[in-house]
C-alpha positions in Angstrom: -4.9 -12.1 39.3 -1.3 -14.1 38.8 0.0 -14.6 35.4 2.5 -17.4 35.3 6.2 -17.2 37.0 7.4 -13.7 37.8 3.5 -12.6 37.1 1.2 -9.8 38.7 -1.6 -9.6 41.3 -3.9 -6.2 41.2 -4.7 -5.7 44.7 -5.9 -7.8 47.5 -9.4 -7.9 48.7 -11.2 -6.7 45.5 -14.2 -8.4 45.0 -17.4 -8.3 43.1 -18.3 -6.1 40.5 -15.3 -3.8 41.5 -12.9 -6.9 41.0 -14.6 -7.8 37.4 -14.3 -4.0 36.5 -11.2 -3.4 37.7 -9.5 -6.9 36.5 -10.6 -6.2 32.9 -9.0 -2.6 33.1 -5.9 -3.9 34.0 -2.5 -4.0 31.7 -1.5 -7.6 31.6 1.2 -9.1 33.6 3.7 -8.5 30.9 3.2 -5.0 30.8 3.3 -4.9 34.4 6.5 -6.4 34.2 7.9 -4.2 32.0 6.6 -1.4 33.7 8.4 -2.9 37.2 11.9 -3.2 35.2 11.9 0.2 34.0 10.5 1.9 37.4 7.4 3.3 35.8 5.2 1.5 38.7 6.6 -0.4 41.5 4.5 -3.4 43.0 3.9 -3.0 47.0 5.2 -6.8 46.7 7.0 -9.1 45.7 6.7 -12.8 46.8 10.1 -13.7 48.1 9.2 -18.1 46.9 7.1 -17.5 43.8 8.3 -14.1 42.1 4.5 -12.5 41.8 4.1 -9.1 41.6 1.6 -7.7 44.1 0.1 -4.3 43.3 -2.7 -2.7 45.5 -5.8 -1.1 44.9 -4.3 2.2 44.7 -2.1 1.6 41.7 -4.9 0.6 39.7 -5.5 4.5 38.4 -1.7 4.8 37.8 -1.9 1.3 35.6 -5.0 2.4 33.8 -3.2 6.0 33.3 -0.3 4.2 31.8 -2.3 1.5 29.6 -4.5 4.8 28.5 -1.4 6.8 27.3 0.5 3.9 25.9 -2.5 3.3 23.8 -2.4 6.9 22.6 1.6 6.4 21.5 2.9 7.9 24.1 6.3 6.6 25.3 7.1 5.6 28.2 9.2 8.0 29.8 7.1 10.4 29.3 4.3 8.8 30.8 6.8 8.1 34.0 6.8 12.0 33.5 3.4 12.7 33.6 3.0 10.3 36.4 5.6 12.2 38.7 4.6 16.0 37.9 3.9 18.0 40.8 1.0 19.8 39.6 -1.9 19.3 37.0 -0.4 22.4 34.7 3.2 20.5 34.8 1.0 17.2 33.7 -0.7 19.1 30.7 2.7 20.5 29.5 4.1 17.2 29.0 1.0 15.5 27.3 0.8 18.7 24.9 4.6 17.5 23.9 3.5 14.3 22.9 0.4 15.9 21.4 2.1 18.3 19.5 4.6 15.4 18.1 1.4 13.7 17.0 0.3 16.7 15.2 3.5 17.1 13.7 3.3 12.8 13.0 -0.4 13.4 11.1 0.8 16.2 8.9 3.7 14.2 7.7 1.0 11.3 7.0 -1.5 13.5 5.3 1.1 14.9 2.8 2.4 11.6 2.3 -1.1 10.4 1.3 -1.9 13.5 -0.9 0.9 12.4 -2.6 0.8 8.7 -3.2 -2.8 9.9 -4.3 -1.6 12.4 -6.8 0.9 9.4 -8.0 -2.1 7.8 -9.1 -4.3 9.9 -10.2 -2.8 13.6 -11.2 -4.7 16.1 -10.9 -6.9 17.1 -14.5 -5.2 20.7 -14.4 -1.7 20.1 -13.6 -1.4 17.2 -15.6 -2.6 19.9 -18.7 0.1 19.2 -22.0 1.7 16.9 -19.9 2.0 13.5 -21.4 3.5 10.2 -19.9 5.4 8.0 -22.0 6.8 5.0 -22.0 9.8 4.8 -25.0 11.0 1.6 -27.0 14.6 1.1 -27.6 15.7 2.2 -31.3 18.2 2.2 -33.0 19.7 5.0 -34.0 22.6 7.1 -35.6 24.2 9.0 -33.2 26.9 11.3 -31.7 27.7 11.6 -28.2 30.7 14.2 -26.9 31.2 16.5 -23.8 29.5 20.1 -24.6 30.0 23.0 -22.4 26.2 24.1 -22.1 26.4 27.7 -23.9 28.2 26.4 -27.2 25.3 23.1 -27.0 21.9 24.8 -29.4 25.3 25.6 -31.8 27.2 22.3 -31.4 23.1 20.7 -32.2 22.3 22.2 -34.8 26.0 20.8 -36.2 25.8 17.5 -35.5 22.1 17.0 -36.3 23.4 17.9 -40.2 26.3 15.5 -39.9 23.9 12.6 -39.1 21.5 13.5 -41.5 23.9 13.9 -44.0 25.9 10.5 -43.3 22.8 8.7 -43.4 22.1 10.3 -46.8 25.9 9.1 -47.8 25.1 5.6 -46.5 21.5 5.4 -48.4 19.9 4.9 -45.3 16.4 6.0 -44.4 16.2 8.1 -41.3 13.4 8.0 -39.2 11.3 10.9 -37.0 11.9 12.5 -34.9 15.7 13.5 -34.2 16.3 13.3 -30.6 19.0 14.3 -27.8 19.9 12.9 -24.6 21.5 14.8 -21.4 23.1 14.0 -18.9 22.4 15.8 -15.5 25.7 17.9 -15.4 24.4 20.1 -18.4 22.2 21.3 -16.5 23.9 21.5 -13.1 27.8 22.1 -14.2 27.2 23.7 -17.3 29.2 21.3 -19.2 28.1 17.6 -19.7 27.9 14.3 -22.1 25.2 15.1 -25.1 24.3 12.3 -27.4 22.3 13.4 -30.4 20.8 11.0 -32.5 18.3 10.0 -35.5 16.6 6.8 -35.7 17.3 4.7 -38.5 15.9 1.0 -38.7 18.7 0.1 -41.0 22.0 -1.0 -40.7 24.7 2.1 -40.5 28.5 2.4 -40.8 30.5 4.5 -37.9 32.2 7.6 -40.1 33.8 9.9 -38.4 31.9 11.2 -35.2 28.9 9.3 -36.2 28.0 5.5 -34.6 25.5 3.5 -34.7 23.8 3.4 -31.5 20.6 1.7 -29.6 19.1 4.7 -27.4 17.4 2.8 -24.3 13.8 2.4 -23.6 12.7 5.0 -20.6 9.7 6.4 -19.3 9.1 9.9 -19.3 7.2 13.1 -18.2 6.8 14.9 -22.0 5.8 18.6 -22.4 5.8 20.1 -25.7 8.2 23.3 -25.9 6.6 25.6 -28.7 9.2 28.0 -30.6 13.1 28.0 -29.8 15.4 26.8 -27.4 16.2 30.1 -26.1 12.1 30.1 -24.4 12.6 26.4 -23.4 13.4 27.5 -19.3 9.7 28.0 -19.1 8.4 24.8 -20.2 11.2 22.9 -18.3 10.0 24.6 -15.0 6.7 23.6 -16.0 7.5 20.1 -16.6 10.0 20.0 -13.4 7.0 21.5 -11.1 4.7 18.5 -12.6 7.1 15.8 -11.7 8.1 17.2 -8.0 4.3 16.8 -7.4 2.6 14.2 -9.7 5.8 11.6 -10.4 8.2 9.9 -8.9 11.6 11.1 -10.3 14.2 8.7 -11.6 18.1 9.5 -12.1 18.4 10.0 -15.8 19.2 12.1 -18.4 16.7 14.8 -19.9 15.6 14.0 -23.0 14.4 15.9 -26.3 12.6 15.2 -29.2 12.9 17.5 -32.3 9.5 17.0 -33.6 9.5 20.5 -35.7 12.8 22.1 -36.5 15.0 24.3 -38.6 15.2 21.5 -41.1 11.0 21.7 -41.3 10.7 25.2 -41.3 12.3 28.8 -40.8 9.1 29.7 -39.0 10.4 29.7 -35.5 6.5 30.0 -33.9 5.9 26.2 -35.5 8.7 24.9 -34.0 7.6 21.8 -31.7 10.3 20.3 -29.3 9.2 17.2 -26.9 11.1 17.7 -23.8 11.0 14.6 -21.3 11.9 14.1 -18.0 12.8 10.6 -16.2 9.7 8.8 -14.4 8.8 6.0 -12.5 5.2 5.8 -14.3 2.3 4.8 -11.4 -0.3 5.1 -13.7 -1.4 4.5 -17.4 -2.7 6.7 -20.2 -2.4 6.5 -23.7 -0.3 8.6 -25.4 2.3 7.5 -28.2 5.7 6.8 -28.0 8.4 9.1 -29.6 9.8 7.9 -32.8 
């Protein structure tokens, strides 16, 4: 068999059914090639005026060997190591490396697929109180500063009245709910940049710490926190587990809705904050957006 300049010829004298078998079995002269350049198999000759590649009959198990392994993955110089090991145990140490890797390869695919499945279709009980929302800009009146994270529930609470009561000054209409928005290092420095804010549709006047801002749209992971902040490290870890396995995670910062608060009712128990987490959303449902 000769394929083109600098091709192959799989042993001389083969004919019949043999030939047919053994012809159809064979790599293809490029492989054969290939296999010549790197010294995996060697032909018995080369023609000095044309360039073919002669092999004999008895390479045709080594080139089926190496065609069989190739098609399993297997790279090359490990096949020219199975090839040369003195004994069959030698042999089966080498292809349990590359079966081993392949183990390894699959369980990196399956997880991979359990989670581009759980992507797009959470599972019924981890998804439980766990909303996905996608949030319209609004504008809003708003103060942002730099908070160390054990004076922020106090410096909230603080300028959550100042808002409220510059919008009352200004006659404009606030809207529900109150909200905050923080950035990563709150949580990872202990101090970072806090903006809280209250949505107002109408037009507001900067005063003091107060401006008048327009709080981007997002998507989010939203759990509902019930009671204070000082239980809120539960519902966070159960909102942080849900993303790590159902959502793919943005950079962003955290962000909180005050849907029930100290301004609603003393009644810590009916307190309802919205705490929501940054989300690349890969699937729909319907659930309202904040404000």
């Amino acid at each position: 068999m000769a394929v083109g300049r600098s091709g192959s010829t799989l042993g001389p004298a083969i004919t019949g059914e043999a030939s047919r078998t053994r012809r159809e079995d064979s790599p293809l002269g490029g492989d054969l090639r290939h296999y010549h350049q790197i010294g995996l198999l060697e032909p018995a000759e080369i023609d000095p005026h044309t360039g073919y590649r002669r092999y004999t009959a008895e390479q045709i198990p080594s080139a089926q060997v190496i065609r069989r392994f190739r098609d399993l993955n297997m790279p090359l110089e490990e096949i020219q190591a199975v090839l040369v090991a003195p004994d069959p145990r030698t042999r089966n140490e080498r292809i349990s490396i590359h079966l081993r890797r392949l183990e390894e390869e699959l369980g990196r695919t399956q997880n991979a697929v359990a989670s581009l499945r759980d992507l797009l279709a959470p599972s019924p009980q981890a998804a439980e109180g766990i909303e996905l929302r996608s949030v319209p800009p609004v504008p809003a009146a708003a103060i942002t500063e730099v908070v160390n994270t054990k004076d922020s529930p106090i410096w909230l609470q603080g300028a959550l009245g100042e808002l409220y009561a510059t919008l009352e000054a200004q006659d404009v209409l606030a809207d529900v709910p109150a909200g905050g928005i923080f950035a990563d290092e709150i949580f990872t420095h202990d101090r970072g940049e806090v903006t809280i804010f209250v949505p107002c549709a109408d037009p507001l006047r900067p005063m003091g710490r107060v401006t008048s801002q327009v709080i981007p749209a997002t998507e989010l992971a939203v759990i509902t926190h019930a009671g204070s902040a000082d239980s809120s490290d539960r519902s966070y870890g159960t909102l942080a587990a849900y993303v790590a396995r159902h959502a793919l995670a943005v950079d962003g910062p955290i962000r909180e809705y005050y849907v029930v608060g100290r301004r609603d009712t003393t009644d810590t128990s009916r307190w309802r904050t919205e705490i929501g987490w940054p989300v690349f959303r890969t699937h729909a449902n319907t659930s309202p957006p904040a404000g």
